[in-house]
C-alpha positions in Angstrom: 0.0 0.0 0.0 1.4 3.7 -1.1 2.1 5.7 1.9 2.2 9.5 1.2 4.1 11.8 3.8 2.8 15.3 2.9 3.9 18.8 4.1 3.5 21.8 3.3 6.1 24.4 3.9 6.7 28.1 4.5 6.1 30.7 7.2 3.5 30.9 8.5 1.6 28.1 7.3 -0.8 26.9 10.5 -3.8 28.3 8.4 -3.0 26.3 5.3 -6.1 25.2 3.5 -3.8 22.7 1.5 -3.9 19.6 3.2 -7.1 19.6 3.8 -7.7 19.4 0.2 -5.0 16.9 -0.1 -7.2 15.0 1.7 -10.5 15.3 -0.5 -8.2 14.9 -3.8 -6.8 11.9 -2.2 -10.5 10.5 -1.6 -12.1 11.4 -4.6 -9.4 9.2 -6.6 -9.7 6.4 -4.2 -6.2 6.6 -2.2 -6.7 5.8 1.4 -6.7 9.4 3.3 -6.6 8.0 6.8 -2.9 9.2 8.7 -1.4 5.8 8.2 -1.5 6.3 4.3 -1.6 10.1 4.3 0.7 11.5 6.9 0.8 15.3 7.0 3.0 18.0 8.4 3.3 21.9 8.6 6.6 22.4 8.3 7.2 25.6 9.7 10.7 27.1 8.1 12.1 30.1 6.1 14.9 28.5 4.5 14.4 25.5 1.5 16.9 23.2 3.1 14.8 22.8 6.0 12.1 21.5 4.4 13.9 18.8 2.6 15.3 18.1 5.4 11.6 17.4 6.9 11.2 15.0 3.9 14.6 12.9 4.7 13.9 13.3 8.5 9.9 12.3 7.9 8.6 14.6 11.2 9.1 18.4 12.5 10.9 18.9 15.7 8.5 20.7 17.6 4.9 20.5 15.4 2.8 23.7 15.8 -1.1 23.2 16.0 -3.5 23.2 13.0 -5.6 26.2 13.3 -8.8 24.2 11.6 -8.4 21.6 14.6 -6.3 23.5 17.5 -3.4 20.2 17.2 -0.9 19.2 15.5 -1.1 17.0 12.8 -0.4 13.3 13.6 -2.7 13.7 16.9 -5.7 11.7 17.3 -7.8 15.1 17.6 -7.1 16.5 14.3 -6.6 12.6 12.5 -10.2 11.9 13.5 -11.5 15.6 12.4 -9.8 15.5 9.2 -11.6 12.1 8.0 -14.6 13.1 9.2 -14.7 16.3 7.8 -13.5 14.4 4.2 -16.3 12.1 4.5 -18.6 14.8 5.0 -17.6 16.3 2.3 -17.6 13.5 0.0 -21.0 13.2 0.0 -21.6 16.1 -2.0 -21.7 15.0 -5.6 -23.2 18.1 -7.5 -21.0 20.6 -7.4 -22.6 24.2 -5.2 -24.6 26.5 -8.4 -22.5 29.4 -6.7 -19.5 27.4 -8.2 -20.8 26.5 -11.6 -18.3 27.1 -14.8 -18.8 30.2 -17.2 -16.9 28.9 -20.3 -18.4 25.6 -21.4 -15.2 24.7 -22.8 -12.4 21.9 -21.2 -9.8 23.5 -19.7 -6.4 23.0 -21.4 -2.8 23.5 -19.7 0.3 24.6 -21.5 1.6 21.9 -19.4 2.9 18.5 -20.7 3.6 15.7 -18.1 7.4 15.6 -18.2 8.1 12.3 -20.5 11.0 10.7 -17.3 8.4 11.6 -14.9 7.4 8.5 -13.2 3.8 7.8 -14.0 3.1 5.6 -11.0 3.2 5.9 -7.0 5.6 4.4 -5.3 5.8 3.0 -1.5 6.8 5.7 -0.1 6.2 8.8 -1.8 6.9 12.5 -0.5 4.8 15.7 -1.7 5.5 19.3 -0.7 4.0 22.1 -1.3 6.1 24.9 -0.4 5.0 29.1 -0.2 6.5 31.9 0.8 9.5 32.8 1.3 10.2 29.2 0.0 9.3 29.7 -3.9 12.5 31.4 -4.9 14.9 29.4 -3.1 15.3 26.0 -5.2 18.4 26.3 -7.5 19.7 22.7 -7.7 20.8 20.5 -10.3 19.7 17.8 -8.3 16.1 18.1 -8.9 14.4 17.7 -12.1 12.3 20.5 -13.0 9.4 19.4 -15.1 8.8 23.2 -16.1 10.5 26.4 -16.3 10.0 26.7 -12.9 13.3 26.9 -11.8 14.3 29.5 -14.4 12.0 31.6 -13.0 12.3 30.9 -9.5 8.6 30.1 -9.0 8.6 26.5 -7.7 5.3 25.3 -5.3 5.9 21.6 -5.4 8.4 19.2 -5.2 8.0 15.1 -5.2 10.2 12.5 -4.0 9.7 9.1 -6.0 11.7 6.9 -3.9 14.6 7.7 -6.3 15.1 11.4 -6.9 13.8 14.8 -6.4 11.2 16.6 -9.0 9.6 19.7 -8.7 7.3 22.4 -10.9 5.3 25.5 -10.5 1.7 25.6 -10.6 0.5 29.0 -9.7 0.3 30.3 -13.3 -1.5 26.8 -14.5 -4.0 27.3 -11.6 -4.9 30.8 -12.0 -5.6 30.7 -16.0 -7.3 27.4 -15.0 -9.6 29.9 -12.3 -10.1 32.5 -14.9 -10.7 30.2 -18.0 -13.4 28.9 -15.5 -14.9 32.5 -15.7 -15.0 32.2 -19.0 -11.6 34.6 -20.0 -8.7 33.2 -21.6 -5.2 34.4 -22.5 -5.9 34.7 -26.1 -8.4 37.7 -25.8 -7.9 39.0 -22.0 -5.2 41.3 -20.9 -4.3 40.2 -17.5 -3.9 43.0 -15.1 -0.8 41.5 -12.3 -0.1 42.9 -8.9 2.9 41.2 -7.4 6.4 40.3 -8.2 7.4 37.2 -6.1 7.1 33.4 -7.5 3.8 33.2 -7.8 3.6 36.6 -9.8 6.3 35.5 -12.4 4.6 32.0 -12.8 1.4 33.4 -13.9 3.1 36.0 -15.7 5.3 33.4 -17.8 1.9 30.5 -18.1 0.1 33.6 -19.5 2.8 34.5 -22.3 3.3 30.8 -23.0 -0.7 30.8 -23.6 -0.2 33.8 -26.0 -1.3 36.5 -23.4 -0.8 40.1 -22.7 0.4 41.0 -19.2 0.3 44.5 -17.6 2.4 44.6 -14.4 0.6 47.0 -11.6 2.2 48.7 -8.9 3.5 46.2 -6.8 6.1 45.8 -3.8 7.7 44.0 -5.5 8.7 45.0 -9.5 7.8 42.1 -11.7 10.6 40.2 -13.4 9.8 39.9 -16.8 13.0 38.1 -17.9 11.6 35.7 -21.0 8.6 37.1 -21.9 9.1 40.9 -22.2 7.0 40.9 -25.4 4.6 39.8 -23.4 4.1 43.2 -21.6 1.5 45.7 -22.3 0.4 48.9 -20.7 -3.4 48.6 -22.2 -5.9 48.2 -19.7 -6.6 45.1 -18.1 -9.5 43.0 -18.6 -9.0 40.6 -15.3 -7.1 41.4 -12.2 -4.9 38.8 -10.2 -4.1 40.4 -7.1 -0.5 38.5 -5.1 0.4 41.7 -3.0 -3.3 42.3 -1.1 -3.3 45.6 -2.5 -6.4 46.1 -5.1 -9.5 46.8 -3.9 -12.4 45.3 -5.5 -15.4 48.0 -4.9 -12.9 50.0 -7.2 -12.5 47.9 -10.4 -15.3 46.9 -12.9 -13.6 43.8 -13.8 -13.0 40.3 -12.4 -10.3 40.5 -9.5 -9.3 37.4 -8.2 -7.3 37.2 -4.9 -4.3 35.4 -4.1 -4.6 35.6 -0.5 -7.3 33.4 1.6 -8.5 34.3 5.0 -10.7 32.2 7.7 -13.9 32.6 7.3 -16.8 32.6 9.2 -20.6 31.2 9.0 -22.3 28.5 7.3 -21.8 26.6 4.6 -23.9 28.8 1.9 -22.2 32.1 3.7 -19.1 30.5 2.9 -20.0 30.1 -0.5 -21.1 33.9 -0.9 -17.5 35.0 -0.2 -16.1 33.3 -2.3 -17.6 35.0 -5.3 -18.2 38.2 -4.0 -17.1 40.7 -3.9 -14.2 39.4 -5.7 -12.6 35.3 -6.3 -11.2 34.3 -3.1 -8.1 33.0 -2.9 -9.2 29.6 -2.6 -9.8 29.3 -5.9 -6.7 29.5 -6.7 -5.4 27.2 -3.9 -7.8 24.3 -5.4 -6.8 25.2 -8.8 -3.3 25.1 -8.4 -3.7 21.9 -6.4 -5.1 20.3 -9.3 -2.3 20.9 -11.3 0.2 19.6 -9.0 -1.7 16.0 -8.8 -2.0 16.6 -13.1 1.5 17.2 -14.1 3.8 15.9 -10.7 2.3 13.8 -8.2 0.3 11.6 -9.6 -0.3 12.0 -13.2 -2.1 8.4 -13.8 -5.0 9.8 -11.7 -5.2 12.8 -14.4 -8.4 11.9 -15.7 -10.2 10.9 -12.9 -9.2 14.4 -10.9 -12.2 16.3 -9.9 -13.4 19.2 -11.4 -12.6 22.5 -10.2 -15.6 23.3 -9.3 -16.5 20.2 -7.6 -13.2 20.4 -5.6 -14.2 23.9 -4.7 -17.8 22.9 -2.6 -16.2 20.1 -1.2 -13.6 22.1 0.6 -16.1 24.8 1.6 -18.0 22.3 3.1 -15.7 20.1 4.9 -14.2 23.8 6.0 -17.7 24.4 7.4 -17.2 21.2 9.2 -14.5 22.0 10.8 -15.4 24.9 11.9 -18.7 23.8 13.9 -17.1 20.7 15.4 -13.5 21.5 16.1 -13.2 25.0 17.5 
């Protein structure tokens, strides 16, 4: 049986949505997500070698509490509120109206599953998700890249196949996945980017390579637009993706979706609202770009039986809902 040790890394990451939907990916393609197949970690750290040295080492020294449970992974409390907020979840099969697609068309990535990526899972595999101040930092010919990812210092997820290191970038593939949902796409839509760390450039590069425009908005950060300076426009945007937390919605008359995701409170269909309104919360993106990591690095043989974005989307709402009444 696979056993699947997976962290995600950064500071601060105890409000992490991700391995939560880990967890419902995991179920809907019928891996076991109970803790002695799915074994979780935050791993708390600012600097990249740490966290690889969480997947050698297989546990954190000191693991800090779960904010959706109040304990650490690995502890019976947040084990048994993790499957039975995934189970409660599952049973949603339609995904929430509030959620339902714009564009009618499939979804296609500029991604191709790299052709020495191992198309099976192992016994013991490890997945990492890392953000920030993590993205930047990997800049090693030890690892495969099975993007640009490393070129332009934007990598979210590395795998360990039992043999070697792989890793990619997902955030650009996630958020024209998000927006293609909403029915615009990089072939008629000049994307309006605020934010200049890894995130930022991936998007900025996955909407070049998709034959989009890019206009780069006062950020913190200036946009490195090494590779795909043709790219760059100053005409106005027609979608805005939002990394830095600096646009304000009631102020633009077109699409805005969010990096950034906060906890939320109320019930499931409140939960719901905000996501939509008054601009895309950030996770949509999170669920997107998740999608794509299972696609293109983790386990690409489950590709075609992945959930739909949408579907993904309710679930996590509602086993977040879950949570929320029965753990805190």
């Amino acid at each position: 049986m696979v056993v699947i040790r997976y962290g995600i890394a950064g500071q601060p990451v105890e409000h992490s949505l991700s391995p939560l939907l880990t967890a419902l990916v995991a179920a809907h393609v019928g891996l076991p997500y109970g803790d002695k197949h799915l074994k979780m970690d935050l791993v708390d750290v600012r600097v990249l070698t740490d966290a690889l040295a969480w997947g050698y080492a297989g546990a954190v020294p000191s693991p800090g509490p779960w904010a959706y449970t109040g304990a650490p992974f690995g502890k019976f409390r947040t084990s048994a509120l993790l499957q039975k907020a995934v189970a409660d979840a599952m049973k949603i099969e339609v995904p929430h109206a509030g959620f339902a697609p714009v564009s009618a068309e499939p979804y296609v990535s500029t991604h191709d599953v790299h052709p020495s990526l191992p198309t099976r899972l192992f016994g013991e595999e490890i997945w990492l998700n890392l953000t920030s101040p993590l993205k930047h930092q990997l800049d090693s010919g030890a690892v495969m890249a099975v993007d640009n990812s490393m070129a332009t210092k934007s990598v979210n997820a590395l795998r360990w196949d039992g043999r070697g290191w792989w890793c990619g970038g997902f955030d650009g593939d996630g958020v024209r996945r998000v927006l293609h949902h909403h029915g615009i796409g990089a072939a008629t839509a000049v994307l309006g980017l605020s934010g200049g760390g890894g995130a930022a450039r991936s998007t900025a590069s996955s909407w070049a390579d998709a034959g989009g425009l890019v206009h780069p908005l006062f950020s913190r950060r200036q946009l490195d637009a090494e590779g795909f300076e043709r790219h760059l426009t100053q005409r106005e945007p027609d979608v805005l993706v939002d990394f830095d937390g600096t646009l304000c919605p009631e102020e633009s008359d077109v699409l805005l979706l969010k990096a950034v995701y906060e906890p939320m409170e109320g019930g499931f269909e409140d939960r719901v609202a905000a996501c939509t309104s008054p601009c895309l919360d950030g996770r949509w993106l999170l669920a997107a770009q998740h999608l794509a990591c299972w696609r293109n690095l983790w386990a690409p043989e489950h590709a075609a039986s992945l959930p739909n974005l949408d579907l993904l989307l309710t679930r996590l709402v509602k086993a977040e809902s879950f949570l929320a009444a029965h753990a805190l």
